[in-house]
C-alpha positions as CSV (number, residue, x, y, z in Angstrom):
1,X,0.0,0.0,0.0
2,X,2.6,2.3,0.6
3,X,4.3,1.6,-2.3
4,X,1.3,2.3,-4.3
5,X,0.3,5.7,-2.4
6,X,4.8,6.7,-2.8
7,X,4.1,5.9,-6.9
8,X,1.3,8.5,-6.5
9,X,2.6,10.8,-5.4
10,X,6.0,11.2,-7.8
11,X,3.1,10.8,-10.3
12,X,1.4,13.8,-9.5
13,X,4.4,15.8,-8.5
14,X,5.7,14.6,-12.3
15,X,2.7,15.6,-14.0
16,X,2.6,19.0,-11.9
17,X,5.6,19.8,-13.0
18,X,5.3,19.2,-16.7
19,X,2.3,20.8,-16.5
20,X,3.9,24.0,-14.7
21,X,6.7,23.9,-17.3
22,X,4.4,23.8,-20.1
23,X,2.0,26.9,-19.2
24,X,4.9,29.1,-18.0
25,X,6.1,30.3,-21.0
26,X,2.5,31.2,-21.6
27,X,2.2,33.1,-19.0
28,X,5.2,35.0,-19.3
29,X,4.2,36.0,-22.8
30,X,0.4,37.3,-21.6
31,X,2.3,39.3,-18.4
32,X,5.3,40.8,-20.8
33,X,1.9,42.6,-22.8
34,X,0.7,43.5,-19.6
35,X,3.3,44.6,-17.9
36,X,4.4,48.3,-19.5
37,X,0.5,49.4,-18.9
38,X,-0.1,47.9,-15.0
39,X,3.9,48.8,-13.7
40,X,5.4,51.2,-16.2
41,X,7.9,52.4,-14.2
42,X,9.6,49.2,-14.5
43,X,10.1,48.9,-18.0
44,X,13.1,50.9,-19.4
45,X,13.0,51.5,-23.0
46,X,15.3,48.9,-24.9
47,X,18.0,51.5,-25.9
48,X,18.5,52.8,-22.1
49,X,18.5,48.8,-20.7
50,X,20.4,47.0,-23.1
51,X,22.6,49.8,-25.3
52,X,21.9,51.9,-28.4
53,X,23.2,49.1,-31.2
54,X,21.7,46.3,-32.5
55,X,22.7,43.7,-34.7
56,X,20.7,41.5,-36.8
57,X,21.8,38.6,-38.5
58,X,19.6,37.7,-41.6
59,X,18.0,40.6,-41.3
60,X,17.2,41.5,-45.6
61,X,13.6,39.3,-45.0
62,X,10.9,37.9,-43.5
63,X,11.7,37.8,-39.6
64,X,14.9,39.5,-39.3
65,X,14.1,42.3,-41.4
66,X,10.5,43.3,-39.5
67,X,12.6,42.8,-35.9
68,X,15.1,45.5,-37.6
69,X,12.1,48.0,-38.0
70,X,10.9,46.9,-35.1
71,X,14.0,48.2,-33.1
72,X,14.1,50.7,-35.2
73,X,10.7,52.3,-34.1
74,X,12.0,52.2,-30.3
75,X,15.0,54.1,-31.0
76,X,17.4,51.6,-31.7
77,X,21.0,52.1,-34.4
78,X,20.5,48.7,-36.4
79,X,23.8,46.7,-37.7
80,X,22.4,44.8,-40.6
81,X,24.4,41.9,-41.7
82,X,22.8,39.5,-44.4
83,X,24.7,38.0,-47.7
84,X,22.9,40.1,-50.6
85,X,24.3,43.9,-50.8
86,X,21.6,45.4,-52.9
87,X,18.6,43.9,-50.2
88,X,21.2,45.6,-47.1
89,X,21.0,48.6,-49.2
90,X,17.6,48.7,-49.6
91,X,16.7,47.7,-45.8
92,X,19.1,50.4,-44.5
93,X,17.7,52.9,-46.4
94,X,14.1,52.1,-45.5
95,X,15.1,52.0,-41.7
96,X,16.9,55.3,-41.6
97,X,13.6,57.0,-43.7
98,X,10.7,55.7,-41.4
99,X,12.7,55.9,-38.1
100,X,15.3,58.4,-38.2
101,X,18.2,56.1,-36.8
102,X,21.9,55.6,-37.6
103,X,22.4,51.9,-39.8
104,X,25.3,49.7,-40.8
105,X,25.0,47.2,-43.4
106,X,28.0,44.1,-43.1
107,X,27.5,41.6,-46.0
108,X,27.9,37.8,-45.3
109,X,27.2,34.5,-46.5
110,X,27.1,32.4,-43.2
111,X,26.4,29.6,-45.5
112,X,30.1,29.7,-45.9
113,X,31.2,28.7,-42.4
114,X,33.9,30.1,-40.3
115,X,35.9,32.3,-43.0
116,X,33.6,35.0,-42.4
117,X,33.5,36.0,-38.7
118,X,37.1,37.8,-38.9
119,X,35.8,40.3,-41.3
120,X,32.5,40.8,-39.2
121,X,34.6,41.4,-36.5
122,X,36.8,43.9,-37.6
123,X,33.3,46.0,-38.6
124,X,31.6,45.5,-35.5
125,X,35.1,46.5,-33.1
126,X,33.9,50.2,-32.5
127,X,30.5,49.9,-31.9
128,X,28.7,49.1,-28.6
129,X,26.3,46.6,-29.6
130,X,23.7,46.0,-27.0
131,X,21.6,43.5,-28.5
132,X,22.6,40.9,-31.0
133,X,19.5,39.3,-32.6
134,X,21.0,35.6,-33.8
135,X,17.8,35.5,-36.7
136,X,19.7,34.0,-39.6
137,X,18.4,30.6,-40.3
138,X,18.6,27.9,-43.6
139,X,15.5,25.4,-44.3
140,X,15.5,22.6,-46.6
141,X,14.2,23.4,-50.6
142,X,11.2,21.0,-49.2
143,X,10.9,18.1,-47.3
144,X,13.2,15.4,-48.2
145,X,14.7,12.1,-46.7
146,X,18.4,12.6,-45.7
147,X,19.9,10.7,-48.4
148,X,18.1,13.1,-50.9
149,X,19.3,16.4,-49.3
150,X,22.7,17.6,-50.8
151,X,26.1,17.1,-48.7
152,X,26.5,20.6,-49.3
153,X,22.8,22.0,-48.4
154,X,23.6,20.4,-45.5
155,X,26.9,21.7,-44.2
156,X,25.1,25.0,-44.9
157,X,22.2,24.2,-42.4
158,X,24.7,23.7,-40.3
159,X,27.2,26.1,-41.1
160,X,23.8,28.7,-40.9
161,X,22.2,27.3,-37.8
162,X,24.2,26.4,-35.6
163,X,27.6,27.9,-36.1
164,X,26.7,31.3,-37.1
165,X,24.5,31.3,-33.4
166,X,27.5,30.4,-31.8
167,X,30.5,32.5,-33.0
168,X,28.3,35.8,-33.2
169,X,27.1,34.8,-29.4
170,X,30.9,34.3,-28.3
171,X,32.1,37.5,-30.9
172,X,29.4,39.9,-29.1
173,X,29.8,38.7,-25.6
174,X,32.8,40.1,-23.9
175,X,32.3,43.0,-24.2
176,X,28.6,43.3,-23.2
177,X,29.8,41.7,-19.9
178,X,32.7,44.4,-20.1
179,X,29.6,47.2,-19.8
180,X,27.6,44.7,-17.2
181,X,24.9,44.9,-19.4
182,X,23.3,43.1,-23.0
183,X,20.8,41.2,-24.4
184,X,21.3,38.2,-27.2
185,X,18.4,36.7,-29.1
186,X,18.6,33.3,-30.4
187,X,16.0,32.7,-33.3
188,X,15.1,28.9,-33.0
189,X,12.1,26.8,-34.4
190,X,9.3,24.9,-32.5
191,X,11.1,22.1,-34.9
192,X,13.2,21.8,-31.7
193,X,10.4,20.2,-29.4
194,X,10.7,16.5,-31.5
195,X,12.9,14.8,-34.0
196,X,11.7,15.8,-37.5
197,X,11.0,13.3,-40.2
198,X,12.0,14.8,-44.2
199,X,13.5,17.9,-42.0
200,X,16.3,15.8,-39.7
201,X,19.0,18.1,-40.4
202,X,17.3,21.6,-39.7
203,X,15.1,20.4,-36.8
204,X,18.4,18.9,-34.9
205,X,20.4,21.9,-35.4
206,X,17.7,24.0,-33.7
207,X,17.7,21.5,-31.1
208,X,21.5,22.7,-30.6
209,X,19.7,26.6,-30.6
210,X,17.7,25.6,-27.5
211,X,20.3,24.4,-25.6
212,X,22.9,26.2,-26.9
213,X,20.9,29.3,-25.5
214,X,19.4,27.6,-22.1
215,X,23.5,27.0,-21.0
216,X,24.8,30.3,-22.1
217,X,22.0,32.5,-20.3
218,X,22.7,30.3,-17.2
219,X,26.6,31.2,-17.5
220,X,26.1,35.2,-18.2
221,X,22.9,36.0,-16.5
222,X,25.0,36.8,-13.2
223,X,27.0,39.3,-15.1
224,X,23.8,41.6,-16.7
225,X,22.5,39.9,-19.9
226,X,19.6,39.1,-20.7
227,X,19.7,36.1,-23.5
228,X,16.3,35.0,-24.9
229,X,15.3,31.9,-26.4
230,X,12.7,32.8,-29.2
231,X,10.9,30.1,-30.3
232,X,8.3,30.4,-33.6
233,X,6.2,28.1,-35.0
234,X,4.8,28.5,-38.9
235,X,5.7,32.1,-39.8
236,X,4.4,33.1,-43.6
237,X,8.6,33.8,-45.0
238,X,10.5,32.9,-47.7
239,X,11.2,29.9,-45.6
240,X,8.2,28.3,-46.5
241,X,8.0,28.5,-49.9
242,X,7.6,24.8,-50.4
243,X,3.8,25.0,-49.4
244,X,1.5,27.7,-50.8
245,X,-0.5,27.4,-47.2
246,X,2.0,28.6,-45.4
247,X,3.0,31.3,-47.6
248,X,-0.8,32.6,-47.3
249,X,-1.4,32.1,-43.9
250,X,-3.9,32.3,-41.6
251,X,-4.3,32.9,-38.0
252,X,-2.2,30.5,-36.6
253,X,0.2,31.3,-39.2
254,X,1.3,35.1,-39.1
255,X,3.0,37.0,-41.6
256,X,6.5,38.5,-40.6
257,X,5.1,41.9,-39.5
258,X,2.9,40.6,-37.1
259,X,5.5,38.4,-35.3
260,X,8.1,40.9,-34.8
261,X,6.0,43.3,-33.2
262,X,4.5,40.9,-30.4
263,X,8.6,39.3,-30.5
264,X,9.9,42.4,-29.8
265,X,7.4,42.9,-27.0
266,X,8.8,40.1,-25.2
267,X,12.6,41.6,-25.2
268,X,13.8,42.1,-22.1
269,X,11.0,41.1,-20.0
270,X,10.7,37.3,-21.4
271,X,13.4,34.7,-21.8
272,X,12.1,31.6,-23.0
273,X,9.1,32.3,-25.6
274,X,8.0,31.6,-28.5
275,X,7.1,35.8,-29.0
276,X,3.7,35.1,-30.3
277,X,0.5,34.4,-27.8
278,X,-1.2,32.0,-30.6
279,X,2.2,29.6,-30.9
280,X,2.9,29.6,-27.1
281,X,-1.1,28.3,-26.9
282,X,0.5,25.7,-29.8
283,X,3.5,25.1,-28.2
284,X,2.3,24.3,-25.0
285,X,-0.1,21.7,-26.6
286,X,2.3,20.0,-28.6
287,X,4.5,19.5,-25.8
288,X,1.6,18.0,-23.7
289,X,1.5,14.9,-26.7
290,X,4.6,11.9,-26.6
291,X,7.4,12.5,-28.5
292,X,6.3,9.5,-30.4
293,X,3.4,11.4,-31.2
294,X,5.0,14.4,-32.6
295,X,7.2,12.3,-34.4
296,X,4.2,11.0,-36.5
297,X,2.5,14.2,-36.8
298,X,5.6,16.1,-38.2
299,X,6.4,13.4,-40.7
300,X,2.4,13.7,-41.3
301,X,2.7,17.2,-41.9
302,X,6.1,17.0,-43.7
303,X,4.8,14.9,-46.2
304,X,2.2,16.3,-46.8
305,X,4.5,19.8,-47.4
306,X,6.6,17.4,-49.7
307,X,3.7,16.0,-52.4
308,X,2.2,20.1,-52.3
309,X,6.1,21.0,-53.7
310,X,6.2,18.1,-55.8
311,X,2.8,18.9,-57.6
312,X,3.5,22.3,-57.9
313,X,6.9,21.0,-59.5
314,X,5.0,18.9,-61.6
315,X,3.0,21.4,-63.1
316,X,5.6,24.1,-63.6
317,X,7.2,21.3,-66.2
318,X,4.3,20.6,-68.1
């Protein structure tokens, strides 16, 4: 009997805390909306907390470009670094019209691996940068099995996802602990909550994001920085172009405007989240399911994402 009653109890101190974990980051996200109109006081603008220098990595589209506006808009000097010079161009000069604030542009293909941090920097060595937003991200063509996808798409993934995240995080960092104060985004994917079926590469590099992220803000949140795990779901980008859905979207699925501004919300008052009230309802639901379970829905999905490209394929060639 009282081994029963002892099971019991670890049960329900199990499930309590799974179920704690799950609705936190939900929580966090409703109070960081709530916050700057119930205890104003307590929220410092973003250029006073953290510095007045951003940079943004990946920053010519979708995401990364609307977070740069979005920065912009509260004040904010944006460092734009993305590989296409005529898009930086063209971003920089939009920023500095509608807000007013100082840019730089620094072109790089991350794609490329380590050759292209000494040159980023060299342009980054006079300027306080206060928050680095780690955006820049590479996603299969579509949804393929891993003997399908290129060797070299998939050092890029990699190269992209995971090593760009950690030598900007380690280029940026000591000097923000220098001035006792910081913040670092890292961009991941809900992709991170199971192993991903036609998408193995990309979802266990963001897997690398998460707790790439979760070990570095326990190390430097002593010293004054703030370093946020930002964690979407199905975002209507360029990303996406393999399925037509997702490119329209819908409301579970906003465009790149709308997810910036409620992301951006969550800087500085959030650090786990996936900066969007609809995909932390999502993500807490998807985490309440087996892994098993998500295993067999993302492969559900990602097939389904697969035979949409390959149709469209199909009739683009006839």
């Amino acid at each position: 009997m009282l081994v029963v009653l002892a099971l019991a109890v670890v049960g329900a101190v199990v499930v309590a805390g799974f179920v704690i974990d799950s609705l936190w980051s939900v929580v966090e996200l409703i109070t960081s909306y709530l916050m700057p109109y119930f205890i104003p006081a307590e929220v410092l603008p973003l250029a006073k907390r953290f510095g007045p220098w951003a940079v943004i990595t990946g920053s010519t589209d979708g995401i990364g470009k609307q977070y740069s506006l979005e920065l912009a808009q509260r004040g904010i000097n944006v460092v734009l670094i993305s590989r296409n010079p005529d898009k930086l161009k063209s971003v920089a000069e939009e920023i500095e019209k509608l807000h007013s604030v100082k840019t730089k542009t620094i072109v790089a293909d991350f794609a490329k691996g380590s050759v292209v941090y000494e040159q980023i920097e060299k342009e980054l060595k006079d300027i306080p940068v206060g928050i680095l937003v780690n955006n820049v991200g590479q996603q299969y063509e579509y949804p393929m099995p891993l003997c399908e996808i290129p060797t070299s798409k998939a050092w890029e993934i990699i190269n992209v996802n995971v090593v760009a995240v950690t030598s900007m995080t380690r280029m940026v960092l000591p000097a923000m602990v220098a001035r006792g104060r910081g913040a670092v985004v890292n961009v991941s994917s809900g992709s991170e909550l199971q192993p991903l079926p036609l998408m193995a590469v990309y979802a266990a590099t963001k897997v690398y994001v998460r707790n790439f992220t979760l070990a570095v803000r326990d190390e430097y949140a002593p010293q004054g920085i703030h370093v946020q795990h930002l964690s979407p779901l199905f975002v209507s980008t360029k990303m996406n172009t393999f399925s037509q859905r997702l490119l329209d979207g819908n409301f579970l699925v906003p465009d790149a405007p709308t997810y910036a501004r409620h992301a951006v919300c969550t800087l500085g008052r959030v650090h786990t989240t996936t900066g969007y009230w609809l995909h932390g309802i999502q993500y807490l639901f998807i985490k309440m399911a087996p892994e098993w379970l998500r295993i067999k829905i993302g492969a559900h999905l990602n097939r389904g994402f697969r035979e949409e490209h390959m149709q469209k394929v199909k009739i683009k060639t006839h």
